[in-house]
PyMOL Python script that loads the backbone (N, CA, C, O; Angstrom):
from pymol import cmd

cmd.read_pdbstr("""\
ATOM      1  N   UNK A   1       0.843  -1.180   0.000  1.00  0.00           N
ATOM      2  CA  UNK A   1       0.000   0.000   0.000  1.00  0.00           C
ATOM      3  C   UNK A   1       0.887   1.241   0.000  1.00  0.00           C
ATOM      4  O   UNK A   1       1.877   1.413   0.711  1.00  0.00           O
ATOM      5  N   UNK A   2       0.436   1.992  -0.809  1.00  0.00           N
ATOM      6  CA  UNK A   2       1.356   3.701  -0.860  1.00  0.00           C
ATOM      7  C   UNK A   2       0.627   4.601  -0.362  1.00  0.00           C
ATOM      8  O   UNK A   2      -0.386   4.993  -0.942  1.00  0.00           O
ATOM      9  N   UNK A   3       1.145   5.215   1.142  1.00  0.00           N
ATOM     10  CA  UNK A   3       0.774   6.026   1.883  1.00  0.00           C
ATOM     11  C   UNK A   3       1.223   6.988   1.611  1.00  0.00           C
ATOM     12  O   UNK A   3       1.970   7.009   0.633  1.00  0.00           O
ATOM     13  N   UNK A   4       0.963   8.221   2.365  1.00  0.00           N
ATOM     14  CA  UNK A   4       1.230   9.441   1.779  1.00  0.00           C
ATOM     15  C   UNK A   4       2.607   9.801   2.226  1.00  0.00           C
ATOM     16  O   UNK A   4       2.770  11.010   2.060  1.00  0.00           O
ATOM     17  N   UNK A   5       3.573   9.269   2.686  1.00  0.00           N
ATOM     18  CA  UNK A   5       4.892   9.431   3.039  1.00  0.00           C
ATOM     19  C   UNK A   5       6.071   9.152   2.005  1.00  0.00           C
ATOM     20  O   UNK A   5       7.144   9.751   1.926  1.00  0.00           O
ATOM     21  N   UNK A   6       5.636   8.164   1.285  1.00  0.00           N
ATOM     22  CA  UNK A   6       5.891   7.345   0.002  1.00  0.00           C
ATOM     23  C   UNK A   6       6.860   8.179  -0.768  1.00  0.00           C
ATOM     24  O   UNK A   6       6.169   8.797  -1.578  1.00  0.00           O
ATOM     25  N   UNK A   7       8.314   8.561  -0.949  1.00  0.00           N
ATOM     26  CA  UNK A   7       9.123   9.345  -1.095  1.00  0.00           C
ATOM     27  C   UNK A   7       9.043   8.892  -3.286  1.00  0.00           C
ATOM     28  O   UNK A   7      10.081   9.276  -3.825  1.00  0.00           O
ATOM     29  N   UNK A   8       8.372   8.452  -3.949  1.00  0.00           N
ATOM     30  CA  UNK A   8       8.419   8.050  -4.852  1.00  0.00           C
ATOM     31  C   UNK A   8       7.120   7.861  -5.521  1.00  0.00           C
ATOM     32  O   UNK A   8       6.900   7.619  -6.708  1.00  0.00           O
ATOM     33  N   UNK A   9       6.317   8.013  -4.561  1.00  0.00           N
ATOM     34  CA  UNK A   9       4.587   8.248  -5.228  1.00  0.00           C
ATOM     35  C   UNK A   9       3.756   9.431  -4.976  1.00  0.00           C
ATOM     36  O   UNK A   9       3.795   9.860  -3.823  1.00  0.00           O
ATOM     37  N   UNK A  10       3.376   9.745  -5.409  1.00  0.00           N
ATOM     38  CA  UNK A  10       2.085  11.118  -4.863  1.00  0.00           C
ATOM     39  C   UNK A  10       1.361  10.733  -6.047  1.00  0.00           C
ATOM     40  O   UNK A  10       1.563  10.372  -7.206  1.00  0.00           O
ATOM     41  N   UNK A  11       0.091  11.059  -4.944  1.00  0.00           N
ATOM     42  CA  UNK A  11      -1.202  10.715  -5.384  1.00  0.00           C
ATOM     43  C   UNK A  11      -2.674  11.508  -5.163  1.00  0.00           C
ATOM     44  O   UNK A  11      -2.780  12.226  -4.168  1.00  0.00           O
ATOM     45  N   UNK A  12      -3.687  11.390  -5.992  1.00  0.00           N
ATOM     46  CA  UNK A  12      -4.646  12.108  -5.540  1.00  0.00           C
ATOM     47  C   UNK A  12      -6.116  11.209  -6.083  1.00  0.00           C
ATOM     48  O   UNK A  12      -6.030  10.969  -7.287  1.00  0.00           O
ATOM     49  N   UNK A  13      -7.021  10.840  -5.642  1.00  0.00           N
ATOM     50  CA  UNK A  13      -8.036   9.981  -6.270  1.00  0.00           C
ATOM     51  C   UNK A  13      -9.205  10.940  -5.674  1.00  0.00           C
ATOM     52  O   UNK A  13      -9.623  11.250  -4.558  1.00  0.00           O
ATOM     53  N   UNK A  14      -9.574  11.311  -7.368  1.00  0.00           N
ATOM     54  CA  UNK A  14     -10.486  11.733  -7.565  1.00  0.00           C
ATOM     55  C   UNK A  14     -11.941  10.914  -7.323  1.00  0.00           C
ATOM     56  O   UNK A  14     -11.837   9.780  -7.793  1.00  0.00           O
ATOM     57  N   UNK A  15     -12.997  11.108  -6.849  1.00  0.00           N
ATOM     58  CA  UNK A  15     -14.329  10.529  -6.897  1.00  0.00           C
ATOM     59  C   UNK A  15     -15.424  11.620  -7.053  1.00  0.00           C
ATOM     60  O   UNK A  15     -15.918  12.327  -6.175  1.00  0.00           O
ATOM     61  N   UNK A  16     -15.659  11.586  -8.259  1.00  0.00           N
ATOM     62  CA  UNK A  16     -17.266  11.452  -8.591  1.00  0.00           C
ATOM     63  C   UNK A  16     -18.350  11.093  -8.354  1.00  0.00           C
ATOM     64  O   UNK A  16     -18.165   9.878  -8.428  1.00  0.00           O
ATOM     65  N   UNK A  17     -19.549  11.230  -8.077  1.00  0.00           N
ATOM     66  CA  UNK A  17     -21.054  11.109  -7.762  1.00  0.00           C
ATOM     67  C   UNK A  17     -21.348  10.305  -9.335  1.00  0.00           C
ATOM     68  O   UNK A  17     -20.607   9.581 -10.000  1.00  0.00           O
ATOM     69  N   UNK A  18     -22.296  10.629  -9.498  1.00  0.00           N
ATOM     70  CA  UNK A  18     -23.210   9.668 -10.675  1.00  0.00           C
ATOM     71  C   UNK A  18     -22.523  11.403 -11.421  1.00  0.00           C
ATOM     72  O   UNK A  18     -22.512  12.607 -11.164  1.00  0.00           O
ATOM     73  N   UNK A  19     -21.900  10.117 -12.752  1.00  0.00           N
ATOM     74  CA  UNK A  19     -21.019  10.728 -13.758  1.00  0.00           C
ATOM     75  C   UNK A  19     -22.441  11.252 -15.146  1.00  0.00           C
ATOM     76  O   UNK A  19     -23.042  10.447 -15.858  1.00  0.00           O
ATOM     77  N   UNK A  20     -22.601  12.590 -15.147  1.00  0.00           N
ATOM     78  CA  UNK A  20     -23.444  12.703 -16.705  1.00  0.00           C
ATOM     79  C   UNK A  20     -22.414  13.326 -17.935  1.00  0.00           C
ATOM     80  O   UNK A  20     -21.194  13.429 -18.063  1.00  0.00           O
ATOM     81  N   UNK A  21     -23.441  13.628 -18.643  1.00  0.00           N
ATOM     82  CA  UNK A  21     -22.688  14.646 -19.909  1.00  0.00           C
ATOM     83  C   UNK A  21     -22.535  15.622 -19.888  1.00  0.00           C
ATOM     84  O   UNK A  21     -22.934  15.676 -18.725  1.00  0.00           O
ATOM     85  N   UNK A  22     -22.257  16.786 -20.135  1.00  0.00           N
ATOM     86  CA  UNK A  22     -22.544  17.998 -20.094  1.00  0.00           C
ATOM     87  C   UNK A  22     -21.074  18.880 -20.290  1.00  0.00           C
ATOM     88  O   UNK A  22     -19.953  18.372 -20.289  1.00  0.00           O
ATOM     89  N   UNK A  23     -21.381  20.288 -20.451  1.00  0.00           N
ATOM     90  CA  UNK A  23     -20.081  21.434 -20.329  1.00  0.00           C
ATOM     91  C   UNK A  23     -19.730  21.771 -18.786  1.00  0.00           C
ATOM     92  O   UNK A  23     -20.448  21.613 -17.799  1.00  0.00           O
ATOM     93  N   UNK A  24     -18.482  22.256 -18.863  1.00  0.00           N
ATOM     94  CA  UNK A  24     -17.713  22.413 -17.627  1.00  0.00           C
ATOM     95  C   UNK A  24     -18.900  23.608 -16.987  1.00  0.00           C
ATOM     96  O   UNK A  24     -19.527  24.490 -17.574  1.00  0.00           O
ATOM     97  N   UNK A  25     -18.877  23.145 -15.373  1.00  0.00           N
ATOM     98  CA  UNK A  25     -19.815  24.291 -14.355  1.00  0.00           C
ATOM     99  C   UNK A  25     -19.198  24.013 -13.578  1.00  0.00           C
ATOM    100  O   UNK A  25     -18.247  23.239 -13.466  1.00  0.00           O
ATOM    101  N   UNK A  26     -20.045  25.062 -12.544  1.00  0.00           N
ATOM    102  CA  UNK A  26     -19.225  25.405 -11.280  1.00  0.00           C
ATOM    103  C   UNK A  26     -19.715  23.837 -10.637  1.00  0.00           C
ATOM    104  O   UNK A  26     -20.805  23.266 -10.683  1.00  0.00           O
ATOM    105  N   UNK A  27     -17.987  23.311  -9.840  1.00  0.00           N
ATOM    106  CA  UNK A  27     -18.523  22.415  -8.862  1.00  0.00           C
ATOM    107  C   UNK A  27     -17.877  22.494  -7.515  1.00  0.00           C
ATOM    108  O   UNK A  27     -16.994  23.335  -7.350  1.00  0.00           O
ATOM    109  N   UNK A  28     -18.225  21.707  -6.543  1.00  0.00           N
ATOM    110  CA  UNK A  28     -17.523  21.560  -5.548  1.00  0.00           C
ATOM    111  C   UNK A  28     -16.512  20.519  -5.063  1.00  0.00           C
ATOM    112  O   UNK A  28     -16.537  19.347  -5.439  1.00  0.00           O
ATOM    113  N   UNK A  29     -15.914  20.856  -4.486  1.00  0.00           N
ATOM    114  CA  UNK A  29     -15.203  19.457  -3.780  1.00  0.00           C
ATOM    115  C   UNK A  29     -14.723  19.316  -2.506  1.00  0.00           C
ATOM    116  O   UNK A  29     -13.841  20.116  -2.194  1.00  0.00           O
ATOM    117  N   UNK A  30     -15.225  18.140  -1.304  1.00  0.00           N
ATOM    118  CA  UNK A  30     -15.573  17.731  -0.344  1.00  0.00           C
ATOM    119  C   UNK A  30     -14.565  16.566   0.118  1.00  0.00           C
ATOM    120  O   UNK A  30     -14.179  15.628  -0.581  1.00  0.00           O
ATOM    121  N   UNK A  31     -14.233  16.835   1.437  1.00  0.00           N
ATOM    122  CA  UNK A  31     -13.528  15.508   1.753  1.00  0.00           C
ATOM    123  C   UNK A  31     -13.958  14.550   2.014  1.00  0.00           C
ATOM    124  O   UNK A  31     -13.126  13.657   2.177  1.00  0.00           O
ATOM    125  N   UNK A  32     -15.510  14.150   2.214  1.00  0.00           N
ATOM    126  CA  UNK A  32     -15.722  12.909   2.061  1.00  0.00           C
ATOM    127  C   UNK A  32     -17.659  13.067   1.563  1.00  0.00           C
ATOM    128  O   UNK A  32     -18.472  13.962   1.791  1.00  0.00           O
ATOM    129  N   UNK A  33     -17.756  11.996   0.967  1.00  0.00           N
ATOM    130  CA  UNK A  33     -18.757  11.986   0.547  1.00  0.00           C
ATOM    131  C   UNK A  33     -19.940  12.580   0.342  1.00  0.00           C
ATOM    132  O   UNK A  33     -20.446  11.731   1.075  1.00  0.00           O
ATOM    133  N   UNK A  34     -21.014  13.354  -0.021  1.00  0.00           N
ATOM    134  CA  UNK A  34     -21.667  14.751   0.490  1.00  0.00           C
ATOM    135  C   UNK A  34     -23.308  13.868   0.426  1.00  0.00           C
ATOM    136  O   UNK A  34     -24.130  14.274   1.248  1.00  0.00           O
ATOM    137  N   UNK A  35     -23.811  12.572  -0.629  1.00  0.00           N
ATOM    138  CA  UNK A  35     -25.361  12.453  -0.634  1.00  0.00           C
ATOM    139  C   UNK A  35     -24.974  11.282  -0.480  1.00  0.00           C
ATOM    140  O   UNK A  35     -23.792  10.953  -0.380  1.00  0.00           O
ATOM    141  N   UNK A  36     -25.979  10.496  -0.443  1.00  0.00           N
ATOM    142  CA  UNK A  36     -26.445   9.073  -0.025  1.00  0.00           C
ATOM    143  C   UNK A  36     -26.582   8.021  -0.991  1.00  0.00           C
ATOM    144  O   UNK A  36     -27.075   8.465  -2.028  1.00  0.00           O
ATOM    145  N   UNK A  37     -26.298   6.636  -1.048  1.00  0.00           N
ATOM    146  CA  UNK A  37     -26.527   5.599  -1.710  1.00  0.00           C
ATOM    147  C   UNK A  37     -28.052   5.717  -2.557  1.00  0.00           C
ATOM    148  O   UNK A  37     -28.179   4.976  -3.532  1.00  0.00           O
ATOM    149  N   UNK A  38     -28.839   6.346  -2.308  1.00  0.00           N
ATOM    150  CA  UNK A  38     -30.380   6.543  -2.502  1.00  0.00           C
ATOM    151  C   UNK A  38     -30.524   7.939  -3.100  1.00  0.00           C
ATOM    152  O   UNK A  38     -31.611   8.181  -3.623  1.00  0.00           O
ATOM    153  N   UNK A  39     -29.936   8.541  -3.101  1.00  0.00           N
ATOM    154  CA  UNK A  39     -30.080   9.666  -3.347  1.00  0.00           C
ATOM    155  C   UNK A  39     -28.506  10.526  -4.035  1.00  0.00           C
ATOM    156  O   UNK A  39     -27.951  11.428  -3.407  1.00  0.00           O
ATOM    157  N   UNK A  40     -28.137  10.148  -5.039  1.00  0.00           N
ATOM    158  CA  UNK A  40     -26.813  10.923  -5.474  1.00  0.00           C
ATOM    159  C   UNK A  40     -26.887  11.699  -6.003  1.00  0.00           C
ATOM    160  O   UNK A  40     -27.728  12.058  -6.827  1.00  0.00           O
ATOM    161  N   UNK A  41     -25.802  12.230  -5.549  1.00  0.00           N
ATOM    162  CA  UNK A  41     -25.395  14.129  -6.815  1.00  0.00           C
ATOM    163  C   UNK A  41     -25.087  13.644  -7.941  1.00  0.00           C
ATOM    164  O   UNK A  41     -24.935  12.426  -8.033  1.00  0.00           O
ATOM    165  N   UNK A  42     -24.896  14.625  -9.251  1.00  0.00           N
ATOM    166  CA  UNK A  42     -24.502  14.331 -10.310  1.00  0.00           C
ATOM    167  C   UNK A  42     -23.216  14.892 -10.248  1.00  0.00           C
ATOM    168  O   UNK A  42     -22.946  15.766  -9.424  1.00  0.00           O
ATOM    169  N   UNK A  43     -22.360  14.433 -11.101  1.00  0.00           N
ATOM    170  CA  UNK A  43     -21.053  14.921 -11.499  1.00  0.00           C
ATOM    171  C   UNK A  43     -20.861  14.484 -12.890  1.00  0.00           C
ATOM    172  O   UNK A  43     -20.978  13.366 -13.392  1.00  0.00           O
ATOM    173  N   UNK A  44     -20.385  16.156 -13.641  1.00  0.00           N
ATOM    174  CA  UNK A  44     -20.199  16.260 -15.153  1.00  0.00           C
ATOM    175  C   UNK A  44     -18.782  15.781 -15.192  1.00  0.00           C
ATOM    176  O   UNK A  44     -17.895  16.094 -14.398  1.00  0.00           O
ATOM    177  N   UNK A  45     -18.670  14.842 -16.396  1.00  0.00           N
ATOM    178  CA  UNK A  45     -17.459  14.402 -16.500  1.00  0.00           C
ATOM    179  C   UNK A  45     -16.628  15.484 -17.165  1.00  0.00           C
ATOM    180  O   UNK A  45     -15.406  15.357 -17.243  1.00  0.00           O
ATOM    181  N   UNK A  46     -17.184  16.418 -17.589  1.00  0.00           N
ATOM    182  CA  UNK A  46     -15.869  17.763 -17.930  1.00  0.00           C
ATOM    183  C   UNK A  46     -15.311  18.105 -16.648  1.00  0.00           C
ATOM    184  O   UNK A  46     -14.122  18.237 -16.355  1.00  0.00           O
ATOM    185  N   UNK A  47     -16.358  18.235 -15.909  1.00  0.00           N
ATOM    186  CA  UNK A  47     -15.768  18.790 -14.602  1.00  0.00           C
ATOM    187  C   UNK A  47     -14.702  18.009 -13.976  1.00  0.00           C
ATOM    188  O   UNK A  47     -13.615  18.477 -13.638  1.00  0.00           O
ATOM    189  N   UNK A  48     -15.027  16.937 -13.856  1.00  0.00           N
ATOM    190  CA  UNK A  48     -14.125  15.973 -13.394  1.00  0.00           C
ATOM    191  C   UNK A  48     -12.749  15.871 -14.129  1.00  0.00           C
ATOM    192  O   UNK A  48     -11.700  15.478 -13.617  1.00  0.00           O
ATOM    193  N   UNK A  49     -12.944  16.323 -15.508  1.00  0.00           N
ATOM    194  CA  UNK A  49     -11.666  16.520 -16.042  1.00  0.00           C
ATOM    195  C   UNK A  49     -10.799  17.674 -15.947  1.00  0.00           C
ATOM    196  O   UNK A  49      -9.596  17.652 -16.204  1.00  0.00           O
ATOM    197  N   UNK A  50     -11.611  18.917 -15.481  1.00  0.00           N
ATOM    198  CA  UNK A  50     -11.395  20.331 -15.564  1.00  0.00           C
ATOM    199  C   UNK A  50     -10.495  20.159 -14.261  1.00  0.00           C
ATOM    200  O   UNK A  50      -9.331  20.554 -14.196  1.00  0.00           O
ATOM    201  N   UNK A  51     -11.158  19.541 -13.266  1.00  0.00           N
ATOM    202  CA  UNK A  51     -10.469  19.340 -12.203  1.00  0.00           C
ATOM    203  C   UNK A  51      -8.842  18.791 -11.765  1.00  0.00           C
ATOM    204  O   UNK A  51      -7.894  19.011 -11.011  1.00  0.00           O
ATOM    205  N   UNK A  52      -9.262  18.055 -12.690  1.00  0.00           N
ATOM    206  CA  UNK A  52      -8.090  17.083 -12.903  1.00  0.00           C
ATOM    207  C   UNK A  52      -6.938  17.539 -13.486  1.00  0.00           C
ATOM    208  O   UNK A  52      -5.841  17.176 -13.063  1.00  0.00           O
ATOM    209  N   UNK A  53      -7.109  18.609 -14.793  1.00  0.00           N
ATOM    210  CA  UNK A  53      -6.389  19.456 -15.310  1.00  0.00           C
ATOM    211  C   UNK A  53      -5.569  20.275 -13.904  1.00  0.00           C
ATOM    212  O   UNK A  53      -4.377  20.148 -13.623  1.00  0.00           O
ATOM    213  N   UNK A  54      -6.407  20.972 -13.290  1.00  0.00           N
ATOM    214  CA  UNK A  54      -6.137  22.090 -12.441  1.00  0.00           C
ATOM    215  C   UNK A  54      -4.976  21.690 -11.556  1.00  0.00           C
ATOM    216  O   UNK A  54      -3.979  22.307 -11.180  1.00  0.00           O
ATOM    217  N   UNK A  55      -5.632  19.869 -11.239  1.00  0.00           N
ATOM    218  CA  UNK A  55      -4.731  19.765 -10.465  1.00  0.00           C
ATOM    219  C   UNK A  55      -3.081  19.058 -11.088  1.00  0.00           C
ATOM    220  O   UNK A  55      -2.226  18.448 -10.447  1.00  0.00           O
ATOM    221  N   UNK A  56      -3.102  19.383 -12.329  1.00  0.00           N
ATOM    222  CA  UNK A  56      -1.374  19.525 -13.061  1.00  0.00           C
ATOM    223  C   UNK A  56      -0.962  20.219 -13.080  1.00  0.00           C
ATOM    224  O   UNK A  56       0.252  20.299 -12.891  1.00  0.00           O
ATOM    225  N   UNK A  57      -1.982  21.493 -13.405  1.00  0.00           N
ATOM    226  CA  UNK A  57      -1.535  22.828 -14.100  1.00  0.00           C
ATOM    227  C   UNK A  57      -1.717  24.118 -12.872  1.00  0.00           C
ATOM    228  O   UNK A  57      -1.400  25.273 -13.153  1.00  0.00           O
ATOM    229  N   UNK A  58      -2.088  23.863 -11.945  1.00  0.00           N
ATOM    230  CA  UNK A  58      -2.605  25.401 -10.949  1.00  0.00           C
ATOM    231  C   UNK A  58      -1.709  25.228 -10.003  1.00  0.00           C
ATOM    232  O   UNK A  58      -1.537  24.065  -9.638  1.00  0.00           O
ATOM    233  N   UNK A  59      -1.091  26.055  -9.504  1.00  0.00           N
ATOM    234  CA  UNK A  59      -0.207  26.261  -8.411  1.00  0.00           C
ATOM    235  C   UNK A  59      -1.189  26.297  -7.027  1.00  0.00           C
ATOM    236  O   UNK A  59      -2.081  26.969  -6.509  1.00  0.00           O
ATOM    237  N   UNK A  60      -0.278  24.946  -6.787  1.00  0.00           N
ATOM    238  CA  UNK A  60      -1.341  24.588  -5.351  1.00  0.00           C
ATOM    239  C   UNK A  60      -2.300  23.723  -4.905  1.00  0.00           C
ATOM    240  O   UNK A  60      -2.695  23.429  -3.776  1.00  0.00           O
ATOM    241  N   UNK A  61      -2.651  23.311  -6.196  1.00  0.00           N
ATOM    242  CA  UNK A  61      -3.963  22.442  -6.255  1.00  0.00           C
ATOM    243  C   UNK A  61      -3.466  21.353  -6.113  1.00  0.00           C
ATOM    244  O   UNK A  61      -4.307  20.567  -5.677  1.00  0.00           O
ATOM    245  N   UNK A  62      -2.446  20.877  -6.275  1.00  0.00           N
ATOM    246  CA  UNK A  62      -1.537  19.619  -5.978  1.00  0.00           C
ATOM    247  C   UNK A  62      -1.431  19.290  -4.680  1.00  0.00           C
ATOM    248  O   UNK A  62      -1.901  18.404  -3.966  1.00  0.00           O
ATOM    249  N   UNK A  63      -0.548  20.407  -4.503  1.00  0.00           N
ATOM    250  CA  UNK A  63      -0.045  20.398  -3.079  1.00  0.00           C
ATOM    251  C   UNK A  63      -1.248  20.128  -1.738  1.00  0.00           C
ATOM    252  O   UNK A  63      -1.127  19.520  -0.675  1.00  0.00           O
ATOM    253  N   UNK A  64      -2.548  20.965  -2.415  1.00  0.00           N
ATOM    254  CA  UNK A  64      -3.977  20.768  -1.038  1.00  0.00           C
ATOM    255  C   UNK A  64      -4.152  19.724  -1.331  1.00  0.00           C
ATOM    256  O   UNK A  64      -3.796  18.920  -0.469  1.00  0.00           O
ATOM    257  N   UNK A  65      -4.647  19.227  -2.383  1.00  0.00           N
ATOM    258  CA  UNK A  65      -4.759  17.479  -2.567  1.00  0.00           C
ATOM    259  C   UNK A  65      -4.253  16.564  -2.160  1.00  0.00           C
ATOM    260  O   UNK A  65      -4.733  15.835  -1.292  1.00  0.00           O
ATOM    261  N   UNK A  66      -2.752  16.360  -2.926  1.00  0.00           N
ATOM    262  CA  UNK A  66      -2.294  15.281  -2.561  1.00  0.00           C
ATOM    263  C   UNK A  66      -2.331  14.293  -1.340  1.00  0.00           C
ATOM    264  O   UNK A  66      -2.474  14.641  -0.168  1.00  0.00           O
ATOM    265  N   UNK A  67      -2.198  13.155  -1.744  1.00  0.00           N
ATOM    266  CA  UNK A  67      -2.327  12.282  -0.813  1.00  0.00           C
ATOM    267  C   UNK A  67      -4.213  12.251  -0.169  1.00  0.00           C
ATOM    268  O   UNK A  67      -4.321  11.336   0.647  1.00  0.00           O
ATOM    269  N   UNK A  68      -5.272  12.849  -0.331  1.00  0.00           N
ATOM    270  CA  UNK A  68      -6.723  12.586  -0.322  1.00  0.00           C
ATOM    271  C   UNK A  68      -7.452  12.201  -1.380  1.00  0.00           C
ATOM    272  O   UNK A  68      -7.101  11.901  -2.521  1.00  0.00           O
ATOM    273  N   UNK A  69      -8.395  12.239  -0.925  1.00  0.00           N
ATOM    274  CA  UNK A  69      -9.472  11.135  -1.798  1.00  0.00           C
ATOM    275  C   UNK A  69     -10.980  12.422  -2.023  1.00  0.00           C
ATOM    276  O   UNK A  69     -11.991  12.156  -1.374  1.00  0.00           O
ATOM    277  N   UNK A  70     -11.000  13.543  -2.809  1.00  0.00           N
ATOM    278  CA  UNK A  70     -11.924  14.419  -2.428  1.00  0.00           C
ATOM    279  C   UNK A  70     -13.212  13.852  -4.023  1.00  0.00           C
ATOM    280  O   UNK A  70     -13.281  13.324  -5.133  1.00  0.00           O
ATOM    281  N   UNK A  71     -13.918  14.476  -2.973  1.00  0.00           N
ATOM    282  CA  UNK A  71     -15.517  14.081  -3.924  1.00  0.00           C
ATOM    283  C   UNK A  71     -15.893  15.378  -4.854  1.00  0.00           C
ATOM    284  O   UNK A  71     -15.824  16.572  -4.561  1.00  0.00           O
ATOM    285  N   UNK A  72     -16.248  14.847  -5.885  1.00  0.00           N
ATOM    286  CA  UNK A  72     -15.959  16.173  -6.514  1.00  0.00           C
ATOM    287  C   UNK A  72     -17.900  15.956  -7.104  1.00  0.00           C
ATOM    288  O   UNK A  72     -18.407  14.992  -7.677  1.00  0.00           O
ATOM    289  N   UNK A  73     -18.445  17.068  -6.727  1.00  0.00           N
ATOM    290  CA  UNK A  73     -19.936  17.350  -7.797  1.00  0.00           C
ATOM    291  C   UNK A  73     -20.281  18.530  -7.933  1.00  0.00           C
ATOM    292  O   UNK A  73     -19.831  19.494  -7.315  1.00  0.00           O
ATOM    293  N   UNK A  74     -21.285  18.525  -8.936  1.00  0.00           N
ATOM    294  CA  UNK A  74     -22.021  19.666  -9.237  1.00  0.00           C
ATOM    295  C   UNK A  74     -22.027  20.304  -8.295  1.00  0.00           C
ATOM    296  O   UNK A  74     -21.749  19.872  -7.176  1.00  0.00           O
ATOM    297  N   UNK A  75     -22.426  21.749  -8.624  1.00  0.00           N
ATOM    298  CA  UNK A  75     -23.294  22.808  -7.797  1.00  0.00           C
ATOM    299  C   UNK A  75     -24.659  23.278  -8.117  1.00  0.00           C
ATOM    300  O   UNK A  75     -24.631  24.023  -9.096  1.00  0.00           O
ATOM    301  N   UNK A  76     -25.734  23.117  -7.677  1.00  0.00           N
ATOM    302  CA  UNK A  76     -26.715  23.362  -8.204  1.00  0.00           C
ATOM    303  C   UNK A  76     -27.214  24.583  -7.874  1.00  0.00           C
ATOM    304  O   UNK A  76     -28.270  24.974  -8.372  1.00  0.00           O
TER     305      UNK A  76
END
""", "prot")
cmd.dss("prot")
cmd.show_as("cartoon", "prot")
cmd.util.cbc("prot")
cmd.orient("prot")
């Protein structure tokens, strides 16, 4: 297992809600889970990519991440 001490890995795992289609919007992201097995948020897979971008390309967005597991959805 690669923990976050791991002098040779860094990591960040993204999770999504129920994945749709759509153009990039405003979303949020949460350290752990935000709706229920019965009841899920949506999450646009641009977003999820937009995100994902940010966190290569934005100064910082790495660094708050790394090593968590944040939930990423819409904003309605």
């Amino acid at each position: 297992m690669v923990g976050t001490e791991d002098p040779h890995v860094r990591w960040v795992v993204v999770r999504p809600d129920t994945l749709r289609e759509g153009e990039v919007s405003a979303y949020a992201l949460h350290e752990h889970p935000v709706s229920s097995l019965f009841r899920p948020d949506d999450t646009r897979m641009s977003n999820v990519a937009d995100f994902m971008c940010d966190l290569a390309t934005a100064d910082g967005s790495w660094d708050e991440w790394a090593g968590r597991l944040p939930v990423i959805v819409d904003r309605t």
